[in-house]
N, C-alpha and C positions, 0 to 999 in steps of 0.2 A: 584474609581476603586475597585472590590471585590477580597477580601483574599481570593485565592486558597486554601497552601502546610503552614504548619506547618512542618521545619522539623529543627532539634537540638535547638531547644527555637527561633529558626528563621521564621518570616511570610515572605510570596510570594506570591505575588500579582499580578492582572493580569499587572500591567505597568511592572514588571520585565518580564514577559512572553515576552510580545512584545518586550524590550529591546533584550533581549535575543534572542528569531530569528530574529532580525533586525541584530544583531552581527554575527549570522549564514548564514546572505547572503542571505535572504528572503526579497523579494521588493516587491514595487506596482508593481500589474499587472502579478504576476508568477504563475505560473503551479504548487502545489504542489501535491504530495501525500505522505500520510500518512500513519504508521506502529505505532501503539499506546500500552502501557501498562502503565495508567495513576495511579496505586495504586505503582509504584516503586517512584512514586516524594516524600510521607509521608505522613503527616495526613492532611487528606479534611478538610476544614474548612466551606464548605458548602455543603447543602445537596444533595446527588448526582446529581439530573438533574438538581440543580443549579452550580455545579462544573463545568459539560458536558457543560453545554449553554456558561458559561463564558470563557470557553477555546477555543471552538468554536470561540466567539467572536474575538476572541484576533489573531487567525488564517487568518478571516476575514479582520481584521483590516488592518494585516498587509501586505496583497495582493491586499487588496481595491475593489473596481465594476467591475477594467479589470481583477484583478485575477481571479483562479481556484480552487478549494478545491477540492480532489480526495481522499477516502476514502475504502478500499475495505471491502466490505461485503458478504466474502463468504458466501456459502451456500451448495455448494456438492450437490445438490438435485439428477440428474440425476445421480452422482455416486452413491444415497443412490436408486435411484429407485423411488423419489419421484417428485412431480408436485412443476415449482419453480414460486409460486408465487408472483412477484415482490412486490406487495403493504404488503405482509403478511408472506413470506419466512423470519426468524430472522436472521441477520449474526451470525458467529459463532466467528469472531476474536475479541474481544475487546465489551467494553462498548461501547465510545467514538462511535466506529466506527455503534456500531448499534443506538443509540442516534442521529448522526447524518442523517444516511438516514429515519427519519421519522419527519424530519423538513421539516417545510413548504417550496418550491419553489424547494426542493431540487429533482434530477431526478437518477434512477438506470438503470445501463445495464440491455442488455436481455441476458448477460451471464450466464446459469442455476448451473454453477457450480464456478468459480471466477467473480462474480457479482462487481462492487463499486457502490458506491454514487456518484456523481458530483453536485457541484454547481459553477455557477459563467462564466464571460464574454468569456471563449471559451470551456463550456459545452458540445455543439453540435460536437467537435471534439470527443468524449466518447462516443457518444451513436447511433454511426454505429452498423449495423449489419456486425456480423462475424462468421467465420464455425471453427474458433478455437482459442481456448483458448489464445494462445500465439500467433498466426498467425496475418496475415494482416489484420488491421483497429480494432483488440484486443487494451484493454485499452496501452499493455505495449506497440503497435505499437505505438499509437500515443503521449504516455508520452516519446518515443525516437526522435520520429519526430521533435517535439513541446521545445522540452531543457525545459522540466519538471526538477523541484528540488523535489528530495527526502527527508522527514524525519523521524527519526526512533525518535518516540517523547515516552523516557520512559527510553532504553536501549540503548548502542551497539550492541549489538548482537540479536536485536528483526527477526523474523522470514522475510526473505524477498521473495518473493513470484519471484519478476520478475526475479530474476537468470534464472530461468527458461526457461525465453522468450529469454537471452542469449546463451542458452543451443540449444533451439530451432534453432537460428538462425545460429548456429554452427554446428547443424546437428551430435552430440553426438550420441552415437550408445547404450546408458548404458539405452535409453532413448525412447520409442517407440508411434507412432499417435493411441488411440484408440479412437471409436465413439461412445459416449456417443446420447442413443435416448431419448423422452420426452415430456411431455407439459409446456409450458408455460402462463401462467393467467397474461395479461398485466393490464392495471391501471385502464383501461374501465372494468376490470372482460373479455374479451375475451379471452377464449383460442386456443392455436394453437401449433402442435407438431412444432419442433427441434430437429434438430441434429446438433451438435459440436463436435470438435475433441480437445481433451484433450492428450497432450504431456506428457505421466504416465513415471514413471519410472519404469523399469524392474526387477520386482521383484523375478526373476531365476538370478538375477547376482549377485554378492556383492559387497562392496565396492562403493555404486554405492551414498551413501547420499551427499547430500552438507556436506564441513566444515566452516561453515559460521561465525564461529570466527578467522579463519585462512585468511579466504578471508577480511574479515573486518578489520584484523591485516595487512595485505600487502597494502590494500588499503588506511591503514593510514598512513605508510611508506611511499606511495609514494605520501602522500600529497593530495589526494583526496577527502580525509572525514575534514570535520568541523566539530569539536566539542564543547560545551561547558556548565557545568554545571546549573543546574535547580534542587533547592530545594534538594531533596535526589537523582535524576538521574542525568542521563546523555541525552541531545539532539544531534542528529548528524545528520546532512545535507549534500547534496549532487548534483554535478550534475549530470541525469540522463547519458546524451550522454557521456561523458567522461567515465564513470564507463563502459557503454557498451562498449564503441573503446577498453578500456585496459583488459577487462575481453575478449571477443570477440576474440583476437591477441593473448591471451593465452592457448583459446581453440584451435584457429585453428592449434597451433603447438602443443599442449599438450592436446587433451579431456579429459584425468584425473584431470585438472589443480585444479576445485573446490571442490573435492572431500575429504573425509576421504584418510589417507593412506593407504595402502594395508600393 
């Protein structure tokens, strides 16, 4: 097994990785996805796209042939005005995360603006077409559907994108549908316009950000979040449907609920 994390005169290794999400609640056969900042664990002891491979590995491992790996690689194209080309568009969120969608077998949405990567035995549920972002048969629809496990592999507090799709489906008013137009260059080099509806935030309100150390703080409270240390971070796991029903039940009676205070 290869030495990842050097961190306080201490090695970590890939068998502690897998130990460690197996502690986390991670099985064969599960739906994960993933929210990474892999330079908070310490010092790499291999060289970067042997670091990315081996952790990968170790992710693989521990989900097996029926699992899933779900990775997102934004890209913003049509917010920038630009053409998103799947085979060549670069994510913008993490290494890890762009490392991984340029592995072999691996498949991406045709999402032009929250894109992921997918691999693995129910891949085909990702890679619908959809007219928005956070709407119906979008990655976050089906990582609700499916009792997807979340993990923030790095931080607590790493940026988490599907709040959003919660927001959405809550129908928050701070939060408004606009249509993003465009092309898209699929894997054959074919292109073809789209349009997708992108759930923006209203940027004539205020007050209107997530607090997403606040929310991650209450959701530890009430016993939601697993957590457990790696090297110099912290790992925290989740399940997806859970986190929606109690975040969900807090908008519908409060839509400020996630928000900075006023």
């Amino acid at each position: 097994m290869k030495e990842l994390f050097r961190y306080k005169n201490q090695i970590y290794n890939q068998v502690d990785l897998i130990k460690t999400l197996e502690k986390l609640g991670i099985r064969n056969g599960d739906i994960i996805y993933i929210h990474s900042e892999i330079y908070n664990f310490g010092i790499p002891l291999l060289p970067i796209e042997e670091l990315l491979k081996a952790i990968i590995e170790c992710f693989l491992e521990v989900i097996g042939k029926n699992g899933t790996l779900v990775m997102p690689t934004f890209t913003y194209s049509f917010c920038n005005n630009e053409i998103y080309n799947k085979l060549k568009s670069k994510c913008t969120v993490g290494a890890l995360n762009e490392f991984f969608r340029v592995q072999k077998e691996v498949k991406r949405t045709n999402d032009p603006i929250f894109s992921c990567a997918i691999k693995g035995g129910k891949e085909e549920l990702f890679l619908k077409e959809t007219t928005s972002c956070f709407g119906k048969n979008s990655v976050y629809d089906e990582l609700t559907k499916n009792n997807a496990k979340a993990i923030l592999f790095g931080g607590e507090h790493l940026g988490f994108t599907y709040f959003h799709y919660i927001e959405e489906k809550a129908k928050i008013s701070y939060r408004y549908h606009k249509t993003f137009k465009g092309n898209i260059v699929d894997e054959n080099g074919i292109e073809t316009y789209k349009e997708i509806d992108f759930f923006c935030r209203d940027l004539t309100k205020e007050h209107n950000i997530i607090n997403q150390e606040k929310v991650f703080d209450v959701l530890s409270s009430k016993k939601l979040l697993r957590k457990a240390s790696f090297s110099g971070a912290k790992i925290v796991s989740f399940d997806i449907k859970k986190i929606y029903k109690f975040l969900f039940d807090k908008l519908i009676k409060n839509e400020n609920y996630l928000l900075f205070p006023k």
